[in-house]
Backbone as CSV, one residue per row, in Angstrom:
resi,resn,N_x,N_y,N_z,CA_x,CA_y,CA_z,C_x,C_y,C_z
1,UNK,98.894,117.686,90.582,98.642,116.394,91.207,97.790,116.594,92.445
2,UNK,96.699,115.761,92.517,95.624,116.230,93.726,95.714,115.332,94.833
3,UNK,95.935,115.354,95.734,96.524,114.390,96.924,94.674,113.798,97.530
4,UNK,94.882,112.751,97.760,93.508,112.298,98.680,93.367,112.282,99.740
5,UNK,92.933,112.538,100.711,92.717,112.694,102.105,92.361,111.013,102.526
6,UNK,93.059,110.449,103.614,92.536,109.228,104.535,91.624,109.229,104.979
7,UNK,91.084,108.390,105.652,89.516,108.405,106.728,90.242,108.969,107.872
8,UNK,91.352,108.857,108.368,91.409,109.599,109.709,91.511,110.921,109.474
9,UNK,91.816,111.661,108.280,91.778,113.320,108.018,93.466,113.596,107.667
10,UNK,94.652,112.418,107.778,95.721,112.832,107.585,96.081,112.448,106.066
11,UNK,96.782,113.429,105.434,96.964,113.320,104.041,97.868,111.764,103.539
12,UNK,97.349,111.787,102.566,98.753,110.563,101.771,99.713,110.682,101.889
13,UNK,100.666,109.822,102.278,102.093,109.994,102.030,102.639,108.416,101.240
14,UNK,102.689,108.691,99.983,102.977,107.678,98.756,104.097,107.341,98.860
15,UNK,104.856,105.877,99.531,106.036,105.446,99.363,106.535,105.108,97.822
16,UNK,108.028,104.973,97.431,107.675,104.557,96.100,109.166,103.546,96.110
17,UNK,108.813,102.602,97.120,110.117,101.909,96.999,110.112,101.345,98.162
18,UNK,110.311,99.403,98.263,110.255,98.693,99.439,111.423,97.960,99.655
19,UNK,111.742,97.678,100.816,112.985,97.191,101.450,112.426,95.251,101.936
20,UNK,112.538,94.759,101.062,112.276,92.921,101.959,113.501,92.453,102.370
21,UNK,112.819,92.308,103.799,113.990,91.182,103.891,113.747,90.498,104.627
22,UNK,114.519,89.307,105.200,114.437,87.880,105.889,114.773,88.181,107.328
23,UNK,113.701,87.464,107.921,114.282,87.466,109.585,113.575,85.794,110.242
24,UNK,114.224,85.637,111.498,113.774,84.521,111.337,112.334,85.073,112.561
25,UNK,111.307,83.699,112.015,110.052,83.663,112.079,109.868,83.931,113.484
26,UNK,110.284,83.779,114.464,110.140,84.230,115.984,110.798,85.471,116.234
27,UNK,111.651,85.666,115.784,111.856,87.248,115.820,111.329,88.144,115.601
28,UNK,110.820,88.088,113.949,109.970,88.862,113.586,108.674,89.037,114.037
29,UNK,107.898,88.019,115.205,106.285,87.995,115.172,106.943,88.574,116.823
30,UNK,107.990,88.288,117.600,108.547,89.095,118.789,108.520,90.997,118.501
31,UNK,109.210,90.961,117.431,109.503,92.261,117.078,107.870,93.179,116.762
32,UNK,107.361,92.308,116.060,105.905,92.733,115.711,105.021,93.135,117.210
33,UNK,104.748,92.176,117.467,104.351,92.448,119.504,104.353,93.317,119.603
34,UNK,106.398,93.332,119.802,106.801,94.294,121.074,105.919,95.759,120.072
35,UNK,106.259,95.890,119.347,105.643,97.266,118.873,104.460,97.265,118.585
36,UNK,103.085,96.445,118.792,101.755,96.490,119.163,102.300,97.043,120.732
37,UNK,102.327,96.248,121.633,102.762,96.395,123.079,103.125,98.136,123.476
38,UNK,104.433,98.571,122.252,104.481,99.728,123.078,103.309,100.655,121.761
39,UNK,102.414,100.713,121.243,102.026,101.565,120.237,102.329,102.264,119.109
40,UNK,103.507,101.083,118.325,103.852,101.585,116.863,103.645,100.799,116.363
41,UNK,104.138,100.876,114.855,104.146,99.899,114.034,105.921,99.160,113.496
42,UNK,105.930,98.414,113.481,106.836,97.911,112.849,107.504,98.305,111.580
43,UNK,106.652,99.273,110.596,107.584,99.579,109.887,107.693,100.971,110.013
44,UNK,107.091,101.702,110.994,107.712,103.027,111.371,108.804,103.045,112.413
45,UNK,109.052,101.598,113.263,110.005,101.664,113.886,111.587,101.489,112.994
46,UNK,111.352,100.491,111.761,112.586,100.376,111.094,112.848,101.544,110.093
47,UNK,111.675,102.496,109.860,112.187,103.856,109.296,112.882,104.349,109.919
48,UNK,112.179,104.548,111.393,113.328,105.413,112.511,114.309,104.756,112.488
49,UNK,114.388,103.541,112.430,115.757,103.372,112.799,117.029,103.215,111.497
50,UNK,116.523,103.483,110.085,117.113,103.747,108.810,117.764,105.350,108.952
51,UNK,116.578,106.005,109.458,117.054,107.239,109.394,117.874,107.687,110.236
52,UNK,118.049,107.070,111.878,118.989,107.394,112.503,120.257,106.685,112.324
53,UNK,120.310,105.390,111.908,121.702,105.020,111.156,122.325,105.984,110.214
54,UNK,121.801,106.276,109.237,121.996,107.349,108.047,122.251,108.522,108.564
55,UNK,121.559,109.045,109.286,122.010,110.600,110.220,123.668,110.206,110.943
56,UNK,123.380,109.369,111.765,124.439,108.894,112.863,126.157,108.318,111.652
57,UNK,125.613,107.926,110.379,126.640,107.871,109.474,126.766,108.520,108.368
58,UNK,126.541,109.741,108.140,126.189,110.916,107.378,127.808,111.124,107.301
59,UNK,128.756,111.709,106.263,129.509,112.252,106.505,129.336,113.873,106.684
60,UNK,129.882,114.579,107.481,130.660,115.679,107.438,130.373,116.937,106.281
């Protein structure tokens, strides 16, 4: 399998599975902002924060 390179030079990384869900309409365009504002994106902030739930409730 031959991976493609981006225009910025960083490789593909192929999700294969999406999470929708509902928020209400001022929250979400708040939430969107704030993470223009501090320099992420919105759905790398709710990865981080999937993965530290899941770490933080990992059993043992």
């Amino acid at each position: 399998m031959c991976s493609v390179a981006k225009k910025d030079g960083k490789g593909s990384t192929k999700k294969n599975s999406q999470l929708v869900l509902r928020l209400d309409k001022d929250e979400r365009d708040a939430f969107v902002e704030l993470c223009k504002e501090l320099d992420t994106s919105a759905a790398r902030e709710i990865r981080r924060f999937i993965r530290g739930f899941m770490k933080e409730n990992a059993e043992d």
